[in-house]
Backbone bond lengths (Angstrom), bond angles and torsions (degrees), N, CA, C in turn:
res aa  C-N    CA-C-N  psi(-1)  N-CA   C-N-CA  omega(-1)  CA-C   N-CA-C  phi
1 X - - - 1.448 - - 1.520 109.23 -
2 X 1.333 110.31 150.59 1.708 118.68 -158.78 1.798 92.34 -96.34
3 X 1.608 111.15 138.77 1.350 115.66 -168.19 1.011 99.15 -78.68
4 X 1.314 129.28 138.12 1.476 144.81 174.21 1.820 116.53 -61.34
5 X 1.018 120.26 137.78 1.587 114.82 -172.54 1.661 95.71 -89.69
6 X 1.627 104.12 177.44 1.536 114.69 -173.15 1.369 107.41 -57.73
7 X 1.789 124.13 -32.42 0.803 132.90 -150.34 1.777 105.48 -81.90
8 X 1.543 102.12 -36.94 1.462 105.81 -167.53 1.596 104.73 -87.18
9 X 1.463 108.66 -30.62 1.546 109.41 160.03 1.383 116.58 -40.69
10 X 1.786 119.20 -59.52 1.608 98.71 -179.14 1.694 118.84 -53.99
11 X 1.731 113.53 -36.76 1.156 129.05 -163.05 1.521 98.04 -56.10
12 X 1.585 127.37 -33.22 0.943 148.27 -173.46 1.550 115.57 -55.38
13 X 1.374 83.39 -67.67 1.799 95.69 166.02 1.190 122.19 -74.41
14 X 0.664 91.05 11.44 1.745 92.46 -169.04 1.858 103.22 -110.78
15 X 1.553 108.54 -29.01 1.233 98.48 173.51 1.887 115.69 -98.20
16 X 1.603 88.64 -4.50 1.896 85.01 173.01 1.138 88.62 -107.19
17 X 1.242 151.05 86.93 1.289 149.66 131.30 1.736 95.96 -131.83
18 X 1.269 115.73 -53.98 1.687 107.85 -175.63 1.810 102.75 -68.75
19 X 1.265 115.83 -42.35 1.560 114.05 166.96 1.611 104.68 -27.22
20 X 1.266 104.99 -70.55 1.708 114.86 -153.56 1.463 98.51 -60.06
21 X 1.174 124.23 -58.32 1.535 148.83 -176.98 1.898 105.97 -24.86
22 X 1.583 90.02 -67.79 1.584 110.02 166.63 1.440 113.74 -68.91
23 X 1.530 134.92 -52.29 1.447 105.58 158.98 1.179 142.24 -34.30
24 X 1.093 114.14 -44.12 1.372 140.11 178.29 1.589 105.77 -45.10
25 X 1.159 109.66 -81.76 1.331 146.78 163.81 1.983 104.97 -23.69
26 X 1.383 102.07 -56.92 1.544 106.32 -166.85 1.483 98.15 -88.05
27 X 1.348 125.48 -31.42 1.824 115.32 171.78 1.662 102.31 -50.04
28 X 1.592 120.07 -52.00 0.995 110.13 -165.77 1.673 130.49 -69.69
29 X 1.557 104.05 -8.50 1.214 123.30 -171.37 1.416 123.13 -113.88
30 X 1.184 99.55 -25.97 1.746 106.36 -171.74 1.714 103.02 -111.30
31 X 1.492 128.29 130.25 1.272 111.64 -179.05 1.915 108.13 -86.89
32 X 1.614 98.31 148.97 1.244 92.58 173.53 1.307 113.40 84.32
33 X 1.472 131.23 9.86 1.457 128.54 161.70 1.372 110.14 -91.43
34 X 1.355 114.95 138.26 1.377 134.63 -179.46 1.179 118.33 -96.61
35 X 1.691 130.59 -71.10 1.273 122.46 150.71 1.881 142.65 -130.31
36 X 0.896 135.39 -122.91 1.281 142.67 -177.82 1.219 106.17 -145.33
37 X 0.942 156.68 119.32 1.584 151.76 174.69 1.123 111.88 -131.09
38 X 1.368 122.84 142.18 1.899 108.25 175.85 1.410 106.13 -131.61
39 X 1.244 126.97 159.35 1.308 128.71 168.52 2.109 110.81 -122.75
40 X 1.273 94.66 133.50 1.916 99.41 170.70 1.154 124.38 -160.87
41 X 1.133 112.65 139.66 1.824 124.53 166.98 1.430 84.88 -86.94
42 X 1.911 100.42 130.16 1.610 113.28 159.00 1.575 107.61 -62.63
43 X 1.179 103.98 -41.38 1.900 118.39 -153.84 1.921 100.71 -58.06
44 X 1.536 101.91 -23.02 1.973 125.35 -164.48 1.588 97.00 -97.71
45 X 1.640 107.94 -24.64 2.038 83.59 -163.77 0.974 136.34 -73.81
46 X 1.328 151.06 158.51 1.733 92.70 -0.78 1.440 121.57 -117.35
47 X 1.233 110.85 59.39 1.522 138.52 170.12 1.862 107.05 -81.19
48 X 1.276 103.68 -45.85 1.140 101.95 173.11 1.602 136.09 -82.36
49 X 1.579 101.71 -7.66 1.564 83.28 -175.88 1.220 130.70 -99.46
50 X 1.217 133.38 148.82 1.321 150.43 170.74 1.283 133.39 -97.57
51 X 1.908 129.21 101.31 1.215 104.48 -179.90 1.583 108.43 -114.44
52 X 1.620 111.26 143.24 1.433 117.21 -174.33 1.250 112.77 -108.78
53 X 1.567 115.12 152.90 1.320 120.81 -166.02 1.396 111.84 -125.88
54 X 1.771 123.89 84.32 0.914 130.87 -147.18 1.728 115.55 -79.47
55 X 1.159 105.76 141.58 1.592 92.49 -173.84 1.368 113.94 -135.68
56 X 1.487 136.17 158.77 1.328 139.97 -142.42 1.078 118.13 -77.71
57 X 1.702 116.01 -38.38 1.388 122.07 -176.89 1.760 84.45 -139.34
58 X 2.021 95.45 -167.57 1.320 108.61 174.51 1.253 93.98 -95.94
59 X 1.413 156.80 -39.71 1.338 146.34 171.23 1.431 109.17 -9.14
60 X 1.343 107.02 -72.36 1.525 133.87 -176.38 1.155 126.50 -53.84
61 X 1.528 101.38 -42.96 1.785 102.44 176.54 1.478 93.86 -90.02
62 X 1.344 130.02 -19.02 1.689 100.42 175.73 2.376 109.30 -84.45
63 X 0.726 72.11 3.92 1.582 79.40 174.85 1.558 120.89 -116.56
64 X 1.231 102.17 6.95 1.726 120.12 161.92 1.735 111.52 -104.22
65 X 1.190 96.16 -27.60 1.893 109.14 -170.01 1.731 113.04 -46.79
66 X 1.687 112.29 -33.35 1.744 113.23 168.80 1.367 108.55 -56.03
67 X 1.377 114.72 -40.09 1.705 117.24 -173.63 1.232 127.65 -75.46
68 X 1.272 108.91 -11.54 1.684 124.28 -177.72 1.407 112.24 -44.04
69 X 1.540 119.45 -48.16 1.290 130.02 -163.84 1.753 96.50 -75.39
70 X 1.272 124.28 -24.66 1.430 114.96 -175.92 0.986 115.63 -99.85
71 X 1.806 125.94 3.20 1.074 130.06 173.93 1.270 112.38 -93.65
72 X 1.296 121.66 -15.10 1.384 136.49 -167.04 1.695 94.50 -98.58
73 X 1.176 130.08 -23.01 1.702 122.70 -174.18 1.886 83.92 -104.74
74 X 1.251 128.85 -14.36 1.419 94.85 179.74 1.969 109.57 -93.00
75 X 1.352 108.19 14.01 1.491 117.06 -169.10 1.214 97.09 -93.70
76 X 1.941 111.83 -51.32 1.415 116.25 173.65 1.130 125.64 -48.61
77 X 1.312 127.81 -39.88 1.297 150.98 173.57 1.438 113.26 -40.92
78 X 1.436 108.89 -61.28 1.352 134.03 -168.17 1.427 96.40 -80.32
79 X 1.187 132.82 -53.60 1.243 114.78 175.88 1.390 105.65 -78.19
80 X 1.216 153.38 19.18 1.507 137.98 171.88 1.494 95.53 -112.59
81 X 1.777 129.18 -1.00 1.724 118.97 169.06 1.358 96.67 -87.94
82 X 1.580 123.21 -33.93 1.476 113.18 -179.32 1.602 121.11 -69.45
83 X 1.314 129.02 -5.27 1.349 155.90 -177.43 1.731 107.44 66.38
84 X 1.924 91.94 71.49 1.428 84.94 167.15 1.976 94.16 -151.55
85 X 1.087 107.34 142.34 1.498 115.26 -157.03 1.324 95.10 -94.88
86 X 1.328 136.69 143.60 1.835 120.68 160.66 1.775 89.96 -134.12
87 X 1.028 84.61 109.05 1.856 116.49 -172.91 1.316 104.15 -47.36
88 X 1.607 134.37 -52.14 1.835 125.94 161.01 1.712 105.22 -115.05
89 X 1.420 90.58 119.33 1.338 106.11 -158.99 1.553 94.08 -78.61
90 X 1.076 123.68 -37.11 1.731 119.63 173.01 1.179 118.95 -53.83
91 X 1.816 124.43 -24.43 2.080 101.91 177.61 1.228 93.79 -93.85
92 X 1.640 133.54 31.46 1.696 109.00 174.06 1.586 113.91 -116.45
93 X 1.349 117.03 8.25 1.796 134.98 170.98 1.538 100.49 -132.85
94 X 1.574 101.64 139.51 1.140 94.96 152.42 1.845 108.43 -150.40
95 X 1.433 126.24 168.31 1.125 104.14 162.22 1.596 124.00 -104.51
96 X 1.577 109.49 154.93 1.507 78.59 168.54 1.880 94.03 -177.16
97 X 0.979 137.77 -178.28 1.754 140.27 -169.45 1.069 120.27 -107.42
98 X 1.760 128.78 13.13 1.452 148.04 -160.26 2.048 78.55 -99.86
99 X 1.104 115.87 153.94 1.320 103.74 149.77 1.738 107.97 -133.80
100 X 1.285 104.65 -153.07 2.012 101.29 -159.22 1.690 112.30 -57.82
101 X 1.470 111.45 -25.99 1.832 117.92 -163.69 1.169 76.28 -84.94
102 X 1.580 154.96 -62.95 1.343 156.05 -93.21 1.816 90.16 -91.01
């Protein structure tokens, strides 16, 4: 794996800190979420990233599916206090029962 520059290191932290923030946040709120996972190309951000909100069964993720849209404006959010814009805030969350190996 190719070493990350200073630059993608902050990008780095910067996206596991709002990750955790919102996990945090969605265990306590949503039943039946397991974790937060994200996927990104530094070389793409933040066009590329994606964070998923993995959940235990389909029961769960179809009974989280109304909230999707507010989970997706509280990501934007969080990334627009850290000063980074993601222009359609809907392809950068999603939910779903695949998790990171999957």
């Amino acid at each position: 794996m190719k070493k990350l520059s200073k630059v993608q290191l902050k990008q780095q932290t910067l996206v596991l800190n709002v990750a955790d923030a919102l996990e945090e946040q969605a265990r306590a709120e949503i039943p039946g979420m397991l974790q937060c996972w994200f996927d990104v190309e530094y070389h793409l951000f933040p066009g590329s990233l994606l964070l998923c909100f993995q959940f235990e069964n389909d029961q769960a993720l179809k009974a989280a599916e109304p909230q999707l849209l507010k989970w997706q404006k509280r990501l934007s959010a969080a990334m627009v206090k850290k000063g980074v814009i993601l222009k359609d805030m809907r392809k950068h969350l999603t939910f779903t029962l695949k998790g990171p190996e999957d």
